[in-house]
C-alpha positions as CSV (number, residue, x, y, z in Angstrom):
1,X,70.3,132.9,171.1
2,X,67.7,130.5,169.0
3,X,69.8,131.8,166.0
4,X,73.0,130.2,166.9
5,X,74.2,126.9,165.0
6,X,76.4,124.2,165.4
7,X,79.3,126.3,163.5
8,X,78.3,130.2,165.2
9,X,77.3,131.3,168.1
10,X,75.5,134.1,168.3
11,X,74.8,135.9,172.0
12,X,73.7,139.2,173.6
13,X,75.7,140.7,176.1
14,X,73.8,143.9,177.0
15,X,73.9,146.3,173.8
16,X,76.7,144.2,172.2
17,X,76.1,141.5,170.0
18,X,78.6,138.4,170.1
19,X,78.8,136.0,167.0
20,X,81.6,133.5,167.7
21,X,82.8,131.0,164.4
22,X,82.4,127.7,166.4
23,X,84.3,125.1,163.7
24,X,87.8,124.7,165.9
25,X,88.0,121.8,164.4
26,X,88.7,122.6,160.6
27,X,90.5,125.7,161.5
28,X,87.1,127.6,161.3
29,X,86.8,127.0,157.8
30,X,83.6,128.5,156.6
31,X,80.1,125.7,156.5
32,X,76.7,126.2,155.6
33,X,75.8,126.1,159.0
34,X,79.3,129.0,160.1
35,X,77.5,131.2,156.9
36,X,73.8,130.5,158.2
37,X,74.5,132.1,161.7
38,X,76.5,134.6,160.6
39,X,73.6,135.8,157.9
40,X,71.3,136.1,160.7
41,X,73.6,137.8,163.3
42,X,74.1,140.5,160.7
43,X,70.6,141.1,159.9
44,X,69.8,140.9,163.7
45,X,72.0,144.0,164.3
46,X,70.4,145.8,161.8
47,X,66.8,145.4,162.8
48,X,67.3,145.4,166.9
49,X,67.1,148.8,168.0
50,X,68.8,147.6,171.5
51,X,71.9,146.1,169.9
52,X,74.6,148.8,169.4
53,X,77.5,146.9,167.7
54,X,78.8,143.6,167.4
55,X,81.7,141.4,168.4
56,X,83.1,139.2,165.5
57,X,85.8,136.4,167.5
58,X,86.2,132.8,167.0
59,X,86.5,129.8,169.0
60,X,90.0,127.5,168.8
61,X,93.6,128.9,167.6
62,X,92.9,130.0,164.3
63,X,90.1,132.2,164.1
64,X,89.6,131.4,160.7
65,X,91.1,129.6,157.3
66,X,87.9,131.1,154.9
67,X,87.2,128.6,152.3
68,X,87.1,125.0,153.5
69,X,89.3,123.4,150.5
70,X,88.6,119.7,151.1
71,X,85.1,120.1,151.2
72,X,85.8,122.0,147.8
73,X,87.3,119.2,147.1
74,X,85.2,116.5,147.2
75,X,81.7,118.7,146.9
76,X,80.7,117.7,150.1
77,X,79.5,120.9,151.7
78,X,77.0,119.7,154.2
79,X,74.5,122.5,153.1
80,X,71.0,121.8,155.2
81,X,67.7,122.2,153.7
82,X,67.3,125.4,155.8
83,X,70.2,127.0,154.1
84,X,69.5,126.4,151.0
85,X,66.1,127.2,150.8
86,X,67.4,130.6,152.2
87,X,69.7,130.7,149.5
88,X,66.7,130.4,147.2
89,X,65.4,133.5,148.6
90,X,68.7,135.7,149.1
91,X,71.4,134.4,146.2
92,X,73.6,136.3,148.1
93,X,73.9,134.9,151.6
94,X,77.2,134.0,151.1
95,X,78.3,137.2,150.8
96,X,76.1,138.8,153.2
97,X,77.0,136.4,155.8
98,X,81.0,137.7,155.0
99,X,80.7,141.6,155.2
100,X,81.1,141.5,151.3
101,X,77.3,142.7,150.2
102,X,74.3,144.5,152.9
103,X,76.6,145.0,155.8
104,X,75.3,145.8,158.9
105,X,74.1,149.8,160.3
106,X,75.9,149.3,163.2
107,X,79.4,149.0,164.0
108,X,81.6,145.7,163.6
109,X,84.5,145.0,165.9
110,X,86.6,141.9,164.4
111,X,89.0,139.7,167.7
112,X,91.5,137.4,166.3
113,X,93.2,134.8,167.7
114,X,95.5,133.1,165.7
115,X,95.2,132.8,162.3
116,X,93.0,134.6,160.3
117,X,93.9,133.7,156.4
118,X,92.0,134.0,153.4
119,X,88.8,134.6,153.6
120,X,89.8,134.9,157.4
121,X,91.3,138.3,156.5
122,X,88.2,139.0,153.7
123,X,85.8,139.0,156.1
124,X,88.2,141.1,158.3
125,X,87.7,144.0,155.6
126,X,84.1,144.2,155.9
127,X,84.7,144.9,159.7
128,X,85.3,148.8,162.0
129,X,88.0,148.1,164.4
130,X,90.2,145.4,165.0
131,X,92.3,143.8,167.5
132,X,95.0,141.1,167.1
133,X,96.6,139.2,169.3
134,X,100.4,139.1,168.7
135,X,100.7,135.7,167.5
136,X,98.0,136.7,165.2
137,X,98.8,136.2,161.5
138,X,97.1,137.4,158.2
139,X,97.0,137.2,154.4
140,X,95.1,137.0,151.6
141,X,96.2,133.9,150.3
142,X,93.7,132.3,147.4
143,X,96.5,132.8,144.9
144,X,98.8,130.2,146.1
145,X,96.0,127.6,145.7
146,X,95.6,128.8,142.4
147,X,92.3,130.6,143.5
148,X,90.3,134.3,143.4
149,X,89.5,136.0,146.6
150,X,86.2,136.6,146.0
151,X,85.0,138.2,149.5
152,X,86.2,141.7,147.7
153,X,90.3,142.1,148.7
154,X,91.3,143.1,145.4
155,X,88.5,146.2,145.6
156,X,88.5,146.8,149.5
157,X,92.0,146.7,150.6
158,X,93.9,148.6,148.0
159,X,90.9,151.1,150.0
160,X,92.2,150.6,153.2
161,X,95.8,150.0,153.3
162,X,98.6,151.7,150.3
163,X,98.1,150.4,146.8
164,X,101.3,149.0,146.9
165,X,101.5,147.0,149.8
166,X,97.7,145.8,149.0
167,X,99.5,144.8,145.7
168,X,102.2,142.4,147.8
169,X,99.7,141.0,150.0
170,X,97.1,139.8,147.1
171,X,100.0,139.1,144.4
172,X,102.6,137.1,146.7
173,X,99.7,135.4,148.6
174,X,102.1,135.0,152.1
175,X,101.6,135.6,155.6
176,X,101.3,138.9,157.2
177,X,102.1,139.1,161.0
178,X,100.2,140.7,163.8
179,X,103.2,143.8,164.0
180,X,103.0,144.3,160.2
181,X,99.2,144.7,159.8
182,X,99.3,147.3,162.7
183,X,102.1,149.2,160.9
184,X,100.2,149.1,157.7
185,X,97.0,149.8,159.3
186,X,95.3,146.7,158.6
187,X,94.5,146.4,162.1
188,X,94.1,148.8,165.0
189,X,95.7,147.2,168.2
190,X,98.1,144.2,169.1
191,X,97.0,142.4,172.5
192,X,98.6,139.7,174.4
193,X,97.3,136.4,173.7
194,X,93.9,135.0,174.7
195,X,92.9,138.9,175.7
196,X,91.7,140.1,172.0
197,X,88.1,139.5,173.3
198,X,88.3,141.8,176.5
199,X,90.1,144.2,173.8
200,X,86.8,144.3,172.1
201,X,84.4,144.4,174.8
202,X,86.8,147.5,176.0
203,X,85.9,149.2,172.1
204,X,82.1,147.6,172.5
205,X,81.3,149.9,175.8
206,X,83.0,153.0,174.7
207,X,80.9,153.0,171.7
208,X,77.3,151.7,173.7
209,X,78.0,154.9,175.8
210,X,77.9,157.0,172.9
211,X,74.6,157.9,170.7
212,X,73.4,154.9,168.8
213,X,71.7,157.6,166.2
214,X,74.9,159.3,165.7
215,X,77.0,156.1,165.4
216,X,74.8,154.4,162.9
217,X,74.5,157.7,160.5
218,X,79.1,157.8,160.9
219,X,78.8,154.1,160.1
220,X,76.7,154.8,157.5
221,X,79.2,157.9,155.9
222,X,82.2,155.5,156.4
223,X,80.3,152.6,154.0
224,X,78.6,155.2,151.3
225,X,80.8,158.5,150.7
226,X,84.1,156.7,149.1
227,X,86.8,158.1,147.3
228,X,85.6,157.9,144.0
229,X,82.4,160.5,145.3
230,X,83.9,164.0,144.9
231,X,85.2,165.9,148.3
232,X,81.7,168.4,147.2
233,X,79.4,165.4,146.9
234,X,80.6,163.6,150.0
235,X,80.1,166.9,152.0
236,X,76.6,166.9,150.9
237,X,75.5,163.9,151.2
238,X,77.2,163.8,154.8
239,X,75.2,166.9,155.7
240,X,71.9,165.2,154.9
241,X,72.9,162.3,157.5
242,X,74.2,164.5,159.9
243,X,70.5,167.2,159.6
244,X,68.0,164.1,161.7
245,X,70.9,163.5,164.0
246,X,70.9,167.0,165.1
247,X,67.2,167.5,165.5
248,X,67.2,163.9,167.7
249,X,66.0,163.7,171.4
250,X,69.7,162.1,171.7
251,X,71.2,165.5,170.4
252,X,69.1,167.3,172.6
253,X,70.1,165.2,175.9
254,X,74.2,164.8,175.1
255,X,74.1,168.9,175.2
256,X,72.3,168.7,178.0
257,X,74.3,166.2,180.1
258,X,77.7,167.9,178.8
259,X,76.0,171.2,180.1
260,X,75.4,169.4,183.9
261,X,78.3,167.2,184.1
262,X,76.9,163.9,184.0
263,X,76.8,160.8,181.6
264,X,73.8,161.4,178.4
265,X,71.5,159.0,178.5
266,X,70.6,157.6,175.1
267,X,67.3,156.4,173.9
268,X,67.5,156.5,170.1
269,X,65.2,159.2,169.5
């Protein structure tokens, strides 16, 4: 797509967007041109009523090492004129670009390969489902380079996984292997090698065949009603999404086809 760079590709495969980090070279370390594409994929999923989901995967054996520390080094980020006059206009682009602010409506299903450390398992927090492969490896490491993880880990994962163990991964800063993120819940599935994109094209089409007006207003509950609302808050606010979806075209022909026996046919009305 005419949004890709040099560092993402971004393509259309039916209803399923796919943004692939494109930087094999330095591990997939994040650029200005990886953060550009990735900016723009997200937005594009939230404006393009045809797209139903995305794919986030990586080219190379690490799908990604976050921060790129010897260009943090040395201050050479190689930041085009495009990107930062967009960072002119949207501060945080950054942070858009890596699930931390404005995620997307629509559903994000994360493929690693490899690697994923860092900010590679940040940006992994801001995703919906996830497969590994089971060489895969995680961690939030920032503090053994004497850094902050800045992508949200120490608000998001102590959501998502047992305080405790949240606690380990962000204090001790090690490694975290495919088999103990799916025991902790990090992740949802463990694949053989090189087959964690096929894993996620298999999660893509089961959620393209379902309502894209029901999955945006779940995706929407999952982001906004968090623990801190309480249980009576969350209910109501969840009701108010749930009133539109009822009273949708899309309602109205998933009865129907469950009524004659045959696959709905979803328009997004």
């Amino acid at each position: 797509m005419d949004i890709s760079t040099e560092n993402c590709i971004v393509e259309q495969e039916g209803n399923v967007l796919i943004v692939t980090l494109n930087r094999p070279e330095a591990k997939n370390a994040f650029s200005p041109q990886m953060l550009l594409g990735m900016y723009k994929a997200w937005r594009l999923l939230d404006e393009d009523d045809s797209l139903r989901c995305a794919i986030l995967t990586a080219n190379g054996d690490t799908f990604c090492a976050g921060m790129d520390l010897k260009a943090g080094a040395d201050g050479d980020h190689g930041a085009t004129e495009e990107f930062m006059t967009l960072m002119g206009e949207v501060p945080n682009v950054h942070w858009q670009a890596l699930l931390r602010d404005n995620r997307p409506n629509k559903p994000i299903i994360l493929a690693v390969e490899g690697y994923a450390l860092a900010g590679g398992t940040e940006i992994l927090q801001g995703t919906d489902i996830r497969v590994g492969a089971e060489d895969a490896v995680f961690g939030v490491t920032e503090v053994a380079r004497g850094l902050y993880p800045m992508s949200g880990s120490t608000v998001r994962l102590r959501r998502q996984i047992p305080y405790c163990l949240a606690a380990e991964i962000l204090l001790c800063g090690e490694h975290v292997s495919a088999q103990q993120a799916l025991d902790i819940g990090l992740i949802n599935k463990i694949v053989p090698k090189g087959t964690t994109l096929d894993a996620a094209k298999e999660y893509a089409a089961k959620i393209c065949a379902n309502g894209p007006l029901a999955v945006k207003a779940v995706v929407q509950s999952l982001r906004e009603h968090q623990e801190c609302m309480s249980e009576d808050d969350a209910m109501v606010a969840s009701d108010a999404l749930a009133g539109p979806v009822f009273a949708s075209n899309d309602a109205k022909e998933g009865m129907r086809a469950f009524k004659e026996k045959r696959p709905a046919e979803f328009t997004g009305t």
